[in-house]
Short mmCIF file of the C-alpha atoms (twelve columns), coordinates in Angstrom:
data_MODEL
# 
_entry.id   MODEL 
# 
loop_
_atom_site.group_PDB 
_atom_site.id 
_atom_site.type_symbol 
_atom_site.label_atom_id 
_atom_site.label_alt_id 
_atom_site.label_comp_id 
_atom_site.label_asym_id 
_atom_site.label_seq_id 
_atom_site.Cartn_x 
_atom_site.Cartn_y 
_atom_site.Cartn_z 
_atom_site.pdbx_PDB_model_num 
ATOM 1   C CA . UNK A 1   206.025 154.174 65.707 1 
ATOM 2   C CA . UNK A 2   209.478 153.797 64.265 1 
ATOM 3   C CA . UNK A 3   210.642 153.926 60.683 1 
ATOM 4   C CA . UNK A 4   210.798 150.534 60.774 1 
ATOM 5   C CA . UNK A 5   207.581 149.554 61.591 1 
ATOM 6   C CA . UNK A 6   205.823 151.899 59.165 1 
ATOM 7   C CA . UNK A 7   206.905 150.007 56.240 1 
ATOM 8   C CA . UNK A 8   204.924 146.976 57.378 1 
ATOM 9   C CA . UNK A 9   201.842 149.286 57.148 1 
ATOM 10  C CA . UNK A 10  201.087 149.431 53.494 1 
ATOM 11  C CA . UNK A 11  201.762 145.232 53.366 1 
ATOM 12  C CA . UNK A 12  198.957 145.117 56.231 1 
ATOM 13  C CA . UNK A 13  196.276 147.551 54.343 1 
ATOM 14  C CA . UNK A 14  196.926 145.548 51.154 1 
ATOM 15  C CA . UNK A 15  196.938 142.254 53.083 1 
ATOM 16  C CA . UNK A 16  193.034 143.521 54.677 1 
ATOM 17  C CA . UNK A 17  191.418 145.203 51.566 1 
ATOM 18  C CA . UNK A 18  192.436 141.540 49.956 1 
ATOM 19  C CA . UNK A 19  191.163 139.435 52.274 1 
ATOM 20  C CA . UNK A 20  187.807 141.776 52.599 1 
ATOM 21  C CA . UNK A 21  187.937 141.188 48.350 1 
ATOM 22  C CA . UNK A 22  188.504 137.315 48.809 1 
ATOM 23  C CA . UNK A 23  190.787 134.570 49.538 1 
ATOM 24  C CA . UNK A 24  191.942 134.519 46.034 1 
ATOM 25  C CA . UNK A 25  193.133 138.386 45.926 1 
ATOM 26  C CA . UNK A 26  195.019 137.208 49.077 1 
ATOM 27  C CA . UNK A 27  196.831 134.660 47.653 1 
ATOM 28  C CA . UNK A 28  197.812 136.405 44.691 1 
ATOM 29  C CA . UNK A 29  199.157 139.312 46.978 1 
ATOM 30  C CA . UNK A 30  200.994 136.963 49.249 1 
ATOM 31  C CA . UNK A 31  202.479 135.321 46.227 1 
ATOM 32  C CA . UNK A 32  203.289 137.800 43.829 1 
ATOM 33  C CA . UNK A 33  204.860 140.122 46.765 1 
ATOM 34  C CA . UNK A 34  206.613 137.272 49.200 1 
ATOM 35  C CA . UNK A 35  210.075 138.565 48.835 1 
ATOM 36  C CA . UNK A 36  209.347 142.553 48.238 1 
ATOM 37  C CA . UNK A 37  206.432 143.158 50.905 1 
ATOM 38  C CA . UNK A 38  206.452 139.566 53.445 1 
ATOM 39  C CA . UNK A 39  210.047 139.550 53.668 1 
ATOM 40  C CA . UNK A 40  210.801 143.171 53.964 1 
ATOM 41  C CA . UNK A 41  207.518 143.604 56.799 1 
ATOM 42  C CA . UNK A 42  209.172 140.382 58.376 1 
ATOM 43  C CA . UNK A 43  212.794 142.077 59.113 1 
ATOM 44  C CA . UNK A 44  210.788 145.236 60.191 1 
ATOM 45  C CA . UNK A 45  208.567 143.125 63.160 1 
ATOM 46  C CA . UNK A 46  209.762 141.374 65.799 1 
ATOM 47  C CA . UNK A 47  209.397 137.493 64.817 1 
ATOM 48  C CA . UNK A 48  208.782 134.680 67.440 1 
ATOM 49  C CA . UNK A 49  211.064 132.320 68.154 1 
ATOM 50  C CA . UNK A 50  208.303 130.286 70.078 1 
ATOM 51  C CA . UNK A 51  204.907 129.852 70.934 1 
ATOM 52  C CA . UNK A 52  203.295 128.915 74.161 1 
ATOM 53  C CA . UNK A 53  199.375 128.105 74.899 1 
ATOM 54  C CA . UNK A 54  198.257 128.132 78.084 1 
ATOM 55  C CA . UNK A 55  195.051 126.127 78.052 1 
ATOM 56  C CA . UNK A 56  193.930 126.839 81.529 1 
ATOM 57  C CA . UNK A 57  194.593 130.327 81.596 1 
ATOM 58  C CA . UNK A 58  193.137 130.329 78.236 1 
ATOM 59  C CA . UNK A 59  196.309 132.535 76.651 1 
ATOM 60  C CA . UNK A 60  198.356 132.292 73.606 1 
ATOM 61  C CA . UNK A 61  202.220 133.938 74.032 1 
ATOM 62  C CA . UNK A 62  204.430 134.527 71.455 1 
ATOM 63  C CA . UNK A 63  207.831 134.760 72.641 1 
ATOM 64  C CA . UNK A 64  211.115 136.113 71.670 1 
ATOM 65  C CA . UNK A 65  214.429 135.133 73.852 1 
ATOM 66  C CA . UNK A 66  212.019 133.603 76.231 1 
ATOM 67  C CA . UNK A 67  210.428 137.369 76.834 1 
ATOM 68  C CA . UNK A 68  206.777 137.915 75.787 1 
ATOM 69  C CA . UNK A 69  205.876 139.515 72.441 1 
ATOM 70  C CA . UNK A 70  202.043 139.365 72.487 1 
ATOM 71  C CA . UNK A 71  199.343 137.561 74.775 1 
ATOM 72  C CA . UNK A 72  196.016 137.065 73.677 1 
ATOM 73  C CA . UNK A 73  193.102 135.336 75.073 1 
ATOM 74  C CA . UNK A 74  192.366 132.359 73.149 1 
ATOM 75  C CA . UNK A 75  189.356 129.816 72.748 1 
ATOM 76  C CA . UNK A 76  189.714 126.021 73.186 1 
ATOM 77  C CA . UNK A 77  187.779 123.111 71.801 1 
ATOM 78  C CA . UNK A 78  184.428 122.361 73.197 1 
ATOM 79  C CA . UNK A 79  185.856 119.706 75.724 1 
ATOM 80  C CA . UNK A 80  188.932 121.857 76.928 1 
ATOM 81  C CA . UNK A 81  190.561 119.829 79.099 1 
ATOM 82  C CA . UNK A 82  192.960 116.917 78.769 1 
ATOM 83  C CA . UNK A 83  195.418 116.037 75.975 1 
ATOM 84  C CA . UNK A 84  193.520 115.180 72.052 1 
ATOM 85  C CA . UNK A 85  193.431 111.453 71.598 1 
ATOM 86  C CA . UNK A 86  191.054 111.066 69.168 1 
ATOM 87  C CA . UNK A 87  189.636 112.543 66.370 1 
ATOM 88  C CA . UNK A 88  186.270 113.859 67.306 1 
ATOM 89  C CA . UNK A 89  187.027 114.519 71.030 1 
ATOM 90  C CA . UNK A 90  187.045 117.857 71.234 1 
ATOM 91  C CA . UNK A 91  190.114 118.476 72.799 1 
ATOM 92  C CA . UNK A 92  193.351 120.785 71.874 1 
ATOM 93  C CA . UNK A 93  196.293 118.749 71.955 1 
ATOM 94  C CA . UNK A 94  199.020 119.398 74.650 1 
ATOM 95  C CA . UNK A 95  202.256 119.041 74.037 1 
ATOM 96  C CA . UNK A 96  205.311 120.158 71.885 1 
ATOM 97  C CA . UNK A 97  204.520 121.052 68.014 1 
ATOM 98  C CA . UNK A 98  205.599 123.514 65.425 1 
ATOM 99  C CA . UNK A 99  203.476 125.760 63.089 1 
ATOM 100 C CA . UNK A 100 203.688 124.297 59.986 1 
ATOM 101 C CA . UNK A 101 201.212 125.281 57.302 1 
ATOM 102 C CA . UNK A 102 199.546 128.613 56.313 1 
ATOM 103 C CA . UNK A 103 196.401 128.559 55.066 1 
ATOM 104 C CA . UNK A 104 194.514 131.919 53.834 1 
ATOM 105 C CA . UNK A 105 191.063 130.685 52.384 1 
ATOM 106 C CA . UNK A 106 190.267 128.664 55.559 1 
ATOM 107 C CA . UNK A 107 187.028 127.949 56.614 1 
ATOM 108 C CA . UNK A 108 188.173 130.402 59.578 1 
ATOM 109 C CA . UNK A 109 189.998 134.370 59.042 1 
ATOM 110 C CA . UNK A 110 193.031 132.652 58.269 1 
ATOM 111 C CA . UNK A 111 195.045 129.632 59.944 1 
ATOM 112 C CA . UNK A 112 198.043 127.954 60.735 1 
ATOM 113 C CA . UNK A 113 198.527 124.465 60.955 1 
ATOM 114 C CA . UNK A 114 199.722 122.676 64.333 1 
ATOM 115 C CA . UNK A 115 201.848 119.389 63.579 1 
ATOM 116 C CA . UNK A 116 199.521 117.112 65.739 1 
ATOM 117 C CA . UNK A 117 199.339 114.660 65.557 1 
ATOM 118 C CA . UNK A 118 203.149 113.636 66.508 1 
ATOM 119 C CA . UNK A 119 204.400 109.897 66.250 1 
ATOM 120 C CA . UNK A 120 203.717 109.606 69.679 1 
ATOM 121 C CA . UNK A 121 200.203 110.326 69.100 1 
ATOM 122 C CA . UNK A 122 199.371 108.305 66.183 1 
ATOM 123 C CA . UNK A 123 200.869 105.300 68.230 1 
ATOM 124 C CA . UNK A 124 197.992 105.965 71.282 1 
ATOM 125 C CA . UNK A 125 195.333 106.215 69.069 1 
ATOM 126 C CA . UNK A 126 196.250 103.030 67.302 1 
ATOM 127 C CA . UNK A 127 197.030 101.630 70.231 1 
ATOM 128 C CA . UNK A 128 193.358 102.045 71.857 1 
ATOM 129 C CA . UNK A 129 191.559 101.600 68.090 1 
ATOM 130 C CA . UNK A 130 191.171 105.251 67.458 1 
ATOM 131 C CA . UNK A 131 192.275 107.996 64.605 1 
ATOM 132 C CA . UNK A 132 194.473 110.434 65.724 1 
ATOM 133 C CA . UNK A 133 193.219 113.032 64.373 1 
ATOM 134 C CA . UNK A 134 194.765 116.133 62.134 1 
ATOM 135 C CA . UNK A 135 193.577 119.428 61.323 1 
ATOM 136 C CA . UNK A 136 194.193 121.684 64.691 1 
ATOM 137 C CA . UNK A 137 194.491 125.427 63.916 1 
ATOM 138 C CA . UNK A 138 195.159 128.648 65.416 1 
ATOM 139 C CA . UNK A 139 192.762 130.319 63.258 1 
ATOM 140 C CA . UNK A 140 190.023 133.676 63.828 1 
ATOM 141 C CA . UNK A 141 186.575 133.185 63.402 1 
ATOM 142 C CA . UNK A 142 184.497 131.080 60.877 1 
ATOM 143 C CA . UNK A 143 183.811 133.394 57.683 1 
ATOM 144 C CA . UNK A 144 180.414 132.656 58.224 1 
ATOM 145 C CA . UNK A 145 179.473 133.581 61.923 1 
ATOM 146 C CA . UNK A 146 176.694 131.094 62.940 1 
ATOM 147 C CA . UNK A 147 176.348 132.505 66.103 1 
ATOM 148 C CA . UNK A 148 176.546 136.018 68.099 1 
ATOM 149 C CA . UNK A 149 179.997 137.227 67.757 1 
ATOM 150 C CA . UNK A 150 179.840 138.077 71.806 1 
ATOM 151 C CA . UNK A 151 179.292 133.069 71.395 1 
ATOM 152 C CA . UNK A 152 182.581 133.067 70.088 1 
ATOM 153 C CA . UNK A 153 183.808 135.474 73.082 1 
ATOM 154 C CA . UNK A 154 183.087 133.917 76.024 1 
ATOM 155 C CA . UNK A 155 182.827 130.540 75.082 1 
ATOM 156 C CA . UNK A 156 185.506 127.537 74.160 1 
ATOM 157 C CA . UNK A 157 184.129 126.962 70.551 1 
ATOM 158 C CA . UNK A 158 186.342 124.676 68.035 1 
ATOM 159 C CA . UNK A 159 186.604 121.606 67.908 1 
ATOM 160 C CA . UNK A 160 190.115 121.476 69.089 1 
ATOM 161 C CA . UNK A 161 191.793 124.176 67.449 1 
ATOM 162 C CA . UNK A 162 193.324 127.595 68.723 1 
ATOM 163 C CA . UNK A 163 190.634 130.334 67.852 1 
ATOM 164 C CA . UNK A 164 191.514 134.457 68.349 1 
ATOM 165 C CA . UNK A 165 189.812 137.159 66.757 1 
ATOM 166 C CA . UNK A 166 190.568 138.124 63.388 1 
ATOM 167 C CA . UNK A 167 192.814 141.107 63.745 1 
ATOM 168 C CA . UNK A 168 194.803 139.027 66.489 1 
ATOM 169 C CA . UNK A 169 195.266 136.119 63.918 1 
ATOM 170 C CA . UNK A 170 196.555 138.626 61.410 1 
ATOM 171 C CA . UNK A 171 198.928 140.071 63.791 1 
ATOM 172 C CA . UNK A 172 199.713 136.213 64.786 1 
ATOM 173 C CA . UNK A 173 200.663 135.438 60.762 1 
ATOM 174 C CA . UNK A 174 202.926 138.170 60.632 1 
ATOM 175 C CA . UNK A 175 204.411 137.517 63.746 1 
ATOM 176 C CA . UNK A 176 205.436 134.071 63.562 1 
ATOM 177 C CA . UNK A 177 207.558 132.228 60.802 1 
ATOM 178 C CA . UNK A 178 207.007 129.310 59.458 1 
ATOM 179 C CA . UNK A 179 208.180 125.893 61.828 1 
ATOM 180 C CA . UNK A 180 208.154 128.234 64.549 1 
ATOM 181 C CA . UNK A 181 207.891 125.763 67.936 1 
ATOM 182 C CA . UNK A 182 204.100 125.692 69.835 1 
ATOM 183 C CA . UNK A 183 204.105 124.456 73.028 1 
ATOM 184 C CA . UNK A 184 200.468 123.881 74.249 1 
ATOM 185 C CA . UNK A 185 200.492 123.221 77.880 1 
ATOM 186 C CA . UNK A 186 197.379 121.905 80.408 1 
# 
């Protein structure tokens, strides 16, 4: 591991024993250290310059220069396949987003926001007497596991978000900046 990268380590053991303490130790670490531990770990790791999601494959890439950072398996909403219309469908979006919002006492270890729904989308839904939508995540798994950890696994869980496991969506914060492009693709 180079010099580099071992700086990032003390951020990332501070980062876990806070988020193992609570969401608000968390915040209060992210916040009081954003410019002497986030942006320092940042300029140590290799940041994404976009994100693609595979939904058939069932993979999650970040990218750099158009070569692959990380992959990681991913699970879908509970009705995979098409493109989200409507709120309560079930479905991950498809289509071009960016990451916009980080959110560290989610319901879920962690999440980022996905900008769906786009203009685009609103005007569908309104246009067939629906609701768009909102809330789709990449996020880890629900703080409160209501089901056998090997559930969440195997099967295509959310209901329309993005879901990894928890040390994947940690790596997946610190690799990606914020507004970073997401591509989600059938």
């Amino acid at each position: 591991m180079g010099s580099k990268c071992l700086r990032t380590l003390p951020f990332l053991a501070a980062f876990a024993a806070c988020l193992l303490a609570g969401p608000a130790a968390a915040d209060a670490l992210v916040a009081a250290q954003r410019v002497s531990i986030v942006q320092p770990a940042a300029e140590s790791l290799p940041l994404a310059d976009r994100v693609v999601v595979r939904k058939g494959e069932r993979k999650l890439q970040l990218l750099r220069y158009g070569n692959v950072l990380r992959e990681y398996k991913i699970a879908l909403g509970l009705n995979p396949t098409g493109h989200k219309e409507r709120s309560g469908d079930f479905r991950t979006p498809e289509g071009s987003y960016n990451l916009t919002r980080r959110n560290p006492r989610s319901d879920f270890f962690l999440s980022i926001q996905v900008s769906y729904p786009s203009a685009a989308d609103v005007r569908n839904a309104r246009r067939n007497g629906w609701q768009a939508g909102g809330a789709i995540m990449i996020h880890g798994l629900p703080n409160e596991l209501k089901r056998t950890p090997e559930y969440y696994e195997r099967t295509d869980w959310t209901d329309g978000c993005i879901a990894v496991t928890n040390a994947e969506m940690l790596e997946i914060w610190l690799l990606t900046p914020d507004n970073v492009p997401i591509d989600i693709l059938p």
